[in-house]
C-alpha positions in Angstrom: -7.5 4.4 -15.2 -8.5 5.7 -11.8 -12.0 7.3 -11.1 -12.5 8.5 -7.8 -16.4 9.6 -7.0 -17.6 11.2 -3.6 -15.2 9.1 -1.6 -15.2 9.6 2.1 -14.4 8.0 5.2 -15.5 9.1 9.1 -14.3 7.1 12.2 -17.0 8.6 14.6 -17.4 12.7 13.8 -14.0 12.8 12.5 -13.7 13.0 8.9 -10.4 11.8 7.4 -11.7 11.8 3.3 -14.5 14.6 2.6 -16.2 13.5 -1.0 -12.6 13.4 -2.4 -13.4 13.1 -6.2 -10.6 12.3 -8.8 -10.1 11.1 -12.3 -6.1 10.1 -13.1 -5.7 9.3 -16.6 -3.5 5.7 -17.9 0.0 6.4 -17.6 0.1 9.4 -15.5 2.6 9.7 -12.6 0.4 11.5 -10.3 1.6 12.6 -7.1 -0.5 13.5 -4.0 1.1 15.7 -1.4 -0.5 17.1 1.9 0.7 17.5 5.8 0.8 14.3 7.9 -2.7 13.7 8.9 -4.1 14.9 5.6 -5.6 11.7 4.5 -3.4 10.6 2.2 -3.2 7.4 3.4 -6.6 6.8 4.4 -7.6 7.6 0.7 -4.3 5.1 -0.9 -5.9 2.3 1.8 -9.3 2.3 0.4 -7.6 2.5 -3.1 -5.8 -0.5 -2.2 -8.8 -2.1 -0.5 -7.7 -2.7 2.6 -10.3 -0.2 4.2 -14.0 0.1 3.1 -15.4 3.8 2.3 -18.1 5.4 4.3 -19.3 6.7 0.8 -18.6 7.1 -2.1 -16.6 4.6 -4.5 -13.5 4.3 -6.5 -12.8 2.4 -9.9 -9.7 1.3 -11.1 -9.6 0.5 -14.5 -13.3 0.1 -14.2 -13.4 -1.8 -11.1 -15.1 -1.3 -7.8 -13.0 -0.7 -4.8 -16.5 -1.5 -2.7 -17.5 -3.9 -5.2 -15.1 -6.3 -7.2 -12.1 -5.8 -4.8 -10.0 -9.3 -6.3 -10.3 -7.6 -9.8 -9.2 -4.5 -8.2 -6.0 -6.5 -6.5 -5.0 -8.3 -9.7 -4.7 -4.6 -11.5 -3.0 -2.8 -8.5 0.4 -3.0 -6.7 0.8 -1.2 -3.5 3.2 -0.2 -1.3 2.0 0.9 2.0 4.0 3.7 4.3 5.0 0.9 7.2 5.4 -2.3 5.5 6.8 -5.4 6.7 9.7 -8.1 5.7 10.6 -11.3 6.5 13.6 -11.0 7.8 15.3 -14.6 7.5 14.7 -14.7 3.7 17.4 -13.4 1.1 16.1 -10.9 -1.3 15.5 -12.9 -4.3 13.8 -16.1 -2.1 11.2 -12.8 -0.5 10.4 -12.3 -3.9 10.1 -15.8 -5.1 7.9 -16.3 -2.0 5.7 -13.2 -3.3 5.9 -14.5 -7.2 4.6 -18.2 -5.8 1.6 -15.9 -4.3 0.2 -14.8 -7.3 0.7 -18.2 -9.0 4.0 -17.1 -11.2 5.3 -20.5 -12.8 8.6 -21.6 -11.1 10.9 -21.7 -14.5 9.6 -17.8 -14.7 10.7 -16.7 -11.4 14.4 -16.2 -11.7 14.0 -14.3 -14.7 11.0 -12.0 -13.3 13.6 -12.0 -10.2 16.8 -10.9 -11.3 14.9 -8.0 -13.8 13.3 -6.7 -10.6 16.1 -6.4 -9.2 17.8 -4.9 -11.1 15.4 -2.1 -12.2 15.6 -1.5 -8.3 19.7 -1.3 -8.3 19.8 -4.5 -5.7 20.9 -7.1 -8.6 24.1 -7.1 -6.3 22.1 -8.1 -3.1 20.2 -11.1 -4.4 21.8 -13.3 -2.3 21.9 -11.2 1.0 19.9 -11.8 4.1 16.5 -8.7 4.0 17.8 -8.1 7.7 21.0 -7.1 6.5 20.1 -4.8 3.8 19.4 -0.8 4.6 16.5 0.8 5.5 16.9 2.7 1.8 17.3 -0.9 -0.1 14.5 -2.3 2.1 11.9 0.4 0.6 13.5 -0.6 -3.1 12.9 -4.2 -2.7 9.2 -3.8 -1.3 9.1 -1.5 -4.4 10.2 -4.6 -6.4 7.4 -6.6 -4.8 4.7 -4.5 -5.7 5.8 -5.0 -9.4 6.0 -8.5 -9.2 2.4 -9.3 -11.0 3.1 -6.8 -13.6 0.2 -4.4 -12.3 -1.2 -1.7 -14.5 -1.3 0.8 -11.1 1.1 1.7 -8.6 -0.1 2.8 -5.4 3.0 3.8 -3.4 1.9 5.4 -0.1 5.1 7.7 1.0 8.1 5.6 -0.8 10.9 8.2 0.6 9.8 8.5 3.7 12.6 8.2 6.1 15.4 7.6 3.4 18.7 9.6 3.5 19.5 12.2 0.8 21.4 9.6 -1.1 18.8 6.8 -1.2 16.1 9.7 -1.7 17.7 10.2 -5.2 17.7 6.7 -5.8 14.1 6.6 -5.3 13.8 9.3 -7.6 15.7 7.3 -10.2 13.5 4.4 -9.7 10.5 6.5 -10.1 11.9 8.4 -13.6 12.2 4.4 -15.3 8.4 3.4 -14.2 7.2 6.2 -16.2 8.9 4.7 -19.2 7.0 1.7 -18.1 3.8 3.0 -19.2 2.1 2.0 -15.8 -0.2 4.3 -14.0 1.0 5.5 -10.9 -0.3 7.3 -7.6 2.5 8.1 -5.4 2.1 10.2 -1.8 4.5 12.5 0.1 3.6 15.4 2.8 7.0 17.2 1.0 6.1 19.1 -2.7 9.7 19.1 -3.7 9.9 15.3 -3.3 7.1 14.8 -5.6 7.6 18.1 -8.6 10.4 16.2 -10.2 9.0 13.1 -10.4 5.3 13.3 -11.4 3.3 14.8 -14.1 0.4 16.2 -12.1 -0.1 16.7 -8.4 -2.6 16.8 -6.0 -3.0 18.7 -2.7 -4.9 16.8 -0.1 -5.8 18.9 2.7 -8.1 17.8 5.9 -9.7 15.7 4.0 -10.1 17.8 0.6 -8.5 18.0 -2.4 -7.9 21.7 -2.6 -5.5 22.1 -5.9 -4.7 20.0 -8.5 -2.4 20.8 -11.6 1.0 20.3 -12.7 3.7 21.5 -10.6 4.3 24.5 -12.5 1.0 25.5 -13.3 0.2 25.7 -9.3 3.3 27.7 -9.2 2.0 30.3 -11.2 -1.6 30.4 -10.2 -0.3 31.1 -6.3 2.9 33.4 -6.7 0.8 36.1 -9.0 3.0 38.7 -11.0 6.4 37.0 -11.4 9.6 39.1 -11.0 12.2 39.3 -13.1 15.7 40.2 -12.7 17.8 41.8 -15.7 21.6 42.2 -15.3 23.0 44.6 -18.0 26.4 45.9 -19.0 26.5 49.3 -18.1 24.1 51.9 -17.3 20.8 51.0 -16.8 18.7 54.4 -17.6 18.2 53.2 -21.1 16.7 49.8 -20.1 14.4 51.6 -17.6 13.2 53.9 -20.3 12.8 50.3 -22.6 10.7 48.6 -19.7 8.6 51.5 -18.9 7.4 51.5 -22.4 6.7 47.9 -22.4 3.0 46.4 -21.3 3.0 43.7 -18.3 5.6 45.4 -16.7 5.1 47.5 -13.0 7.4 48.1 -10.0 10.4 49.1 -11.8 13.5 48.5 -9.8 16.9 50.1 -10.8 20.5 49.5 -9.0 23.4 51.0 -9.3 25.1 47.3 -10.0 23.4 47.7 -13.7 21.0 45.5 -12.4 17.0 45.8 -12.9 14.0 43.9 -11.5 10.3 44.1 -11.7 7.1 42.4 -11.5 5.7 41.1 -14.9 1.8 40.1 -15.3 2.1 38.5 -18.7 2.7 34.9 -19.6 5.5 32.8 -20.9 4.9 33.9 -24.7 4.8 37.6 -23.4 8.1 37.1 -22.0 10.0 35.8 -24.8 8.5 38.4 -26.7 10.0 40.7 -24.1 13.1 39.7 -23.6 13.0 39.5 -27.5 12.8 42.9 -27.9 14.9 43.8 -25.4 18.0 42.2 -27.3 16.8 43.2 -30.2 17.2 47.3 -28.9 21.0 46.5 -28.0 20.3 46.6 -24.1 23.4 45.0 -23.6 21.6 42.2 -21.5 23.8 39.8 -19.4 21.0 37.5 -18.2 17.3 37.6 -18.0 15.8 35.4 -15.5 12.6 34.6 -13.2 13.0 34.8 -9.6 11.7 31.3 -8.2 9.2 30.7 -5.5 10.2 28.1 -2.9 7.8 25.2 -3.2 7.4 24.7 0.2 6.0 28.3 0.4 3.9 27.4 -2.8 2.1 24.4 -0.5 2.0 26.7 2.8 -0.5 29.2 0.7 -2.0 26.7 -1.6 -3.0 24.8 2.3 -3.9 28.2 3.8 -6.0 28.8 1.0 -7.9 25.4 1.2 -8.3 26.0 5.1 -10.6 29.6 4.1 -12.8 27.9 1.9 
């Protein structure tokens, strides 16, 4: 559904998109995260053509960014980072205004209107003024905007971005019923918690570069290496240690005198339940059996540092 090829964009000899190439597939939440200054939005602005590449070209649903921009319009909604209102309308007559736009017949509109709404959680502000309404509700109704032509691709450039914890989760919300939508969509944040329970692959965008791409998990693993596991037991642990020491995958044994054991394992996640599988099996008397976590904020640190060596 999107196709991005060689796409880059200068202003003088700085460089905000180096031959950024990307292929997102219909129906995919995919989520591209990177520091502010990245290029995240220089890359969503071509996308949305509103900015012309330096080189390189994109295609959404086989349309030219450079080339057959209206098509390109009719197939995308966007939502930019800094958007704008109009502050003396009420909510539903901002959207009517937007509906009229893209030619929406009148005796449509309060229908198309009130299930906008409501897939945003403002059915209960249709009548109130857009200056009134929170910064939080202001993001969900230009949300509801950039649905209003029924586009096959979101472009949503930083959605949460300045939104309080609560309205944060409501975004999150939002985000979890347009993937039930069966729409296609490209969503930006410089946080990678933000964007690992929302989307089904991300994207790091770094100076310019896309320097890892995966699911959230999958970059998880690739970056943290051997994972450690903990193993609480019930009672002594010198028969576990003997267990574990036998075992393959396992190294960096680390008794306690709590009954507790950890160490690092190289294996995967079949070679883990095969482990832990075993271990039951040979009466360990195992309490729990779990995988440290990495932080994810540390995950985008190295995956960043690691782009920045290339």
């Amino acid at each position: 559904m999107i196709d991005i090829r060689k796409l880059s964009k200068s202003y003088g000899s700085f460089q905000a998109l180096r031959e950024l190439d990307l292929e997102i597939a219909g129906g995919t939440v995919f989520g591209v995260v990177g520091a502010n200054g990245a290029g995240k939005s220089t890359a969503f602005s071509i996308l949305a053509t509103l900015l012309p590449p330096t080189s390189g070209d994109a295609f959404i649903g086989g349309s030219s960014v450079r080339t057959a921009a209206a098509d390109v319009r009719k197939k995308i909604g966007y939502m930019p980072d800094f958007f704008g209102v109009y502050d003396q309308l009420k909510t539903d007559e901002y959207l009517d205004f937007y509906a009229a736009s893209y030619g929406i017949d009148v005796r449509q509109r309060q229908v198309l209107i009130g299930q906008l709404l409501e897939l945003v959680n403002l059915e209960q502000k249709h009548d109130a003024y857009v200056d009134s309404l929170s910064r939080g509700m202001k993001q969900r109704l230009c949300l509801a905007r950039s649905l209003i032509h029924d586009p096959e691709v979101l472009i949503l450039d930083e959605p949460a971005s300045g939104l309080d914890p609560r309205a944060r989760v409501e975004m999150r919300e939002i985000m979890k019923r347009l993937k039930g939508m069966d729409k296609t969509v490209l969503i930006s944040s410089h946080i990678l918690p933000e964007l690992a329970e929302m989307c089904d692959e991300i994207g790091v965008l770094d100076r310019g570069r896309l320097v890892a791409r995966n699911s959230v998990r999958e970059i998880h693993t690739r970056l943290k290496g051997d994972r450690v596991i903990t193993v609480k037991l019930n009672g002594s642990p010198d028969l576990a240690v003997r267990f574990f020491e036998e075992r393959p995958f396992i190294s960096a044994i680390r008794p306690d005198s709590a009954g507790e054991i950890t160490f690092s394992f190289s294996g995967g996640e079949a070679d883990q339940a095969e482990l832990l599988s075993a271990a039951v099996s040979r009466g360990l008397g195992i309490r729990s059996f779990s995988e440290e976590e990495t932080d994810l904020e540390d995950v985008f640190m190295a995956i960043t540092k690691e782009g920045a060596e290339q």
